[in-house]
Structure formats: structure tokens, C-alpha cells
C-alpha positions as CSV (number, residue, x, y, z in Angstrom):
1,X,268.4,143.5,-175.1
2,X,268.5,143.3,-171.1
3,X,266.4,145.2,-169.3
4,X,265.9,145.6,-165.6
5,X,262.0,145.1,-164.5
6,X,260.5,144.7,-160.8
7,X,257.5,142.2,-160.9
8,X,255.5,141.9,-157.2
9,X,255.2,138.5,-156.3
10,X,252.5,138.4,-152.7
11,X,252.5,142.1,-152.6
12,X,257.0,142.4,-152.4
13,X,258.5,143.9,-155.1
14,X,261.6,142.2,-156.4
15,X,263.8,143.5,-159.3
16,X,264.7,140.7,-162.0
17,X,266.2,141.1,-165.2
18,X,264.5,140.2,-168.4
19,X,266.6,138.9,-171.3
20,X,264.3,140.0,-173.9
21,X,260.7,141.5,-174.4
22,X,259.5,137.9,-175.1
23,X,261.0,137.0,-171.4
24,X,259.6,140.2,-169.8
25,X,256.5,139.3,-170.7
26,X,256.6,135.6,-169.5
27,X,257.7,136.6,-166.5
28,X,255.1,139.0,-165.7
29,X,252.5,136.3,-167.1
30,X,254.0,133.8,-164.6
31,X,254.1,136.3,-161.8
32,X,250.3,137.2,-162.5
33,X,249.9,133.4,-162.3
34,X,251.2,133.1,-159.0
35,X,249.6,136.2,-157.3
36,X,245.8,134.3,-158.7
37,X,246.8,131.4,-157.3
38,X,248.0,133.2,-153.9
39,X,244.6,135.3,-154.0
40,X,242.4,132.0,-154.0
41,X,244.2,130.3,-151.3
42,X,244.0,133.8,-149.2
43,X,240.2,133.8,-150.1
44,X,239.8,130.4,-148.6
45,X,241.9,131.2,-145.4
46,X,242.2,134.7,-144.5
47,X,244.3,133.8,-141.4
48,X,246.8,131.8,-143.2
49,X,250.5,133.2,-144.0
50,X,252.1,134.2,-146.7
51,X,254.5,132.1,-146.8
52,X,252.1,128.7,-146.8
53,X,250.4,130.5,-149.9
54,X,253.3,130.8,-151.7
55,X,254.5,127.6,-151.1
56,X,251.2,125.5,-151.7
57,X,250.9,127.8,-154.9
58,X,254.8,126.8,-156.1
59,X,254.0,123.2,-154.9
60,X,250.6,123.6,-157.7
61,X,252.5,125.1,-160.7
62,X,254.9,121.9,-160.0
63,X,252.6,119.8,-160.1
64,X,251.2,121.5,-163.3
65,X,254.5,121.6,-164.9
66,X,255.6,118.0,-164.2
67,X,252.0,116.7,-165.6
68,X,252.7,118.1,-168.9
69,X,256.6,117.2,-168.7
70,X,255.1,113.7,-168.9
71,X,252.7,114.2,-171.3
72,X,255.1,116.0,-173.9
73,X,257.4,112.6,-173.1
74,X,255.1,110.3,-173.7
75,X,253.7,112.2,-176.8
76,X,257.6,112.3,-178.5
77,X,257.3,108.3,-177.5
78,X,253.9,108.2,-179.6
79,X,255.6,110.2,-182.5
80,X,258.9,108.2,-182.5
81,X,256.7,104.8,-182.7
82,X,254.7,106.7,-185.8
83,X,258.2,107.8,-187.4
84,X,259.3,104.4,-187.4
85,X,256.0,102.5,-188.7
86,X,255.7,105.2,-191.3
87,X,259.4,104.6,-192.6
88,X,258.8,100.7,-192.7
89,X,255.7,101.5,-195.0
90,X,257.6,103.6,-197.4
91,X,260.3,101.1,-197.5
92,X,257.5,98.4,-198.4
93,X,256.2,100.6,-200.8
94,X,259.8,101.9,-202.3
95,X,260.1,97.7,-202.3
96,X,257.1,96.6,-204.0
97,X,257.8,99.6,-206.7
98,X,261.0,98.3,-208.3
């Protein structure tokens, strides 16, 4: 069930719609994410902008996120190459049984 929320992303509300409860809360999890990370770089430069925060804090999480994007790949690699070397066992054994 839809349902219209506002989140505050750097202090500015802005209304969104969440699909589900499950997406409400991940977007208010990711929007508490960004505000830390917009929080620590204001700590470190209290004369910076906004908009520098936000973007060295989208440029972070992208970072984050494309990390893991490649190690998720490389771990389906690992499993495929485990899939197959387990089937060729089984075979051998299905083999050696008959």
C-alpha cells in the first residue's frame, strides 16, 4: 500500500512516496544515513556549503555501494566455480557407483 511520507534530507523537507512499509523504512534509514554523513563533513568544515556536503556524501555512499556491487560479483563468480567442481564430483561419484 502507497503511502505519501516527507523525509529531510540537509535540514529540506521533501515528500516521496513509499511503496510499502518495508520501503518507508529504507528510505528513512538511508535518509538518516545521509544526514550522519552530512553532519561529519559539517563538523570538519563549518564554512563549507550544503551543497559540497551532499555531494561528497552521495559521492561516499557510491563509492560504498559500487565496493560491494563488486564484491557480491566476484562472490556469485566464487559460487558458480564451487557449483561446477561440486557437480563434476557427484558425477565421479554417480560414476564410480554403477
Amino acid at each position: 500500500m502507497a503511502q505519501d511520507i516527507t523525509i529531510k534530507l540537509a535540514g529540506k523537507p521533501y515528500p516521496i512516496t513509499a511503496e510499502s512499509p518495508e520501503q518507508e523504512q529504507l528510505i528513512r534509514r538511508a535518509a538518516d544515513e545521509i544526514n550522519r554523513r552530512i553532519a561529519d563533513y559539517q563538523s570538519k568544515n563549518p564554512e563549507g556549503f550544503i551543497v559540497d556536503f551532499m555531494s561528497f556524501a552521495a559521492l561516499n555512499l557510491c563509492m560504498s555501494y559500487i565496493t560491494l556491487s563488486d564484491k557480491i560479483s566476484a562472490l556469485y563468480g566464487e559460487e558458480a566455480k564451487l557449483v561446477k567442481e561440486l557437480d563434476g564430483y557427484l558425477k565421479n561419484i554417480d560414476k564410480n557407483s554403477r
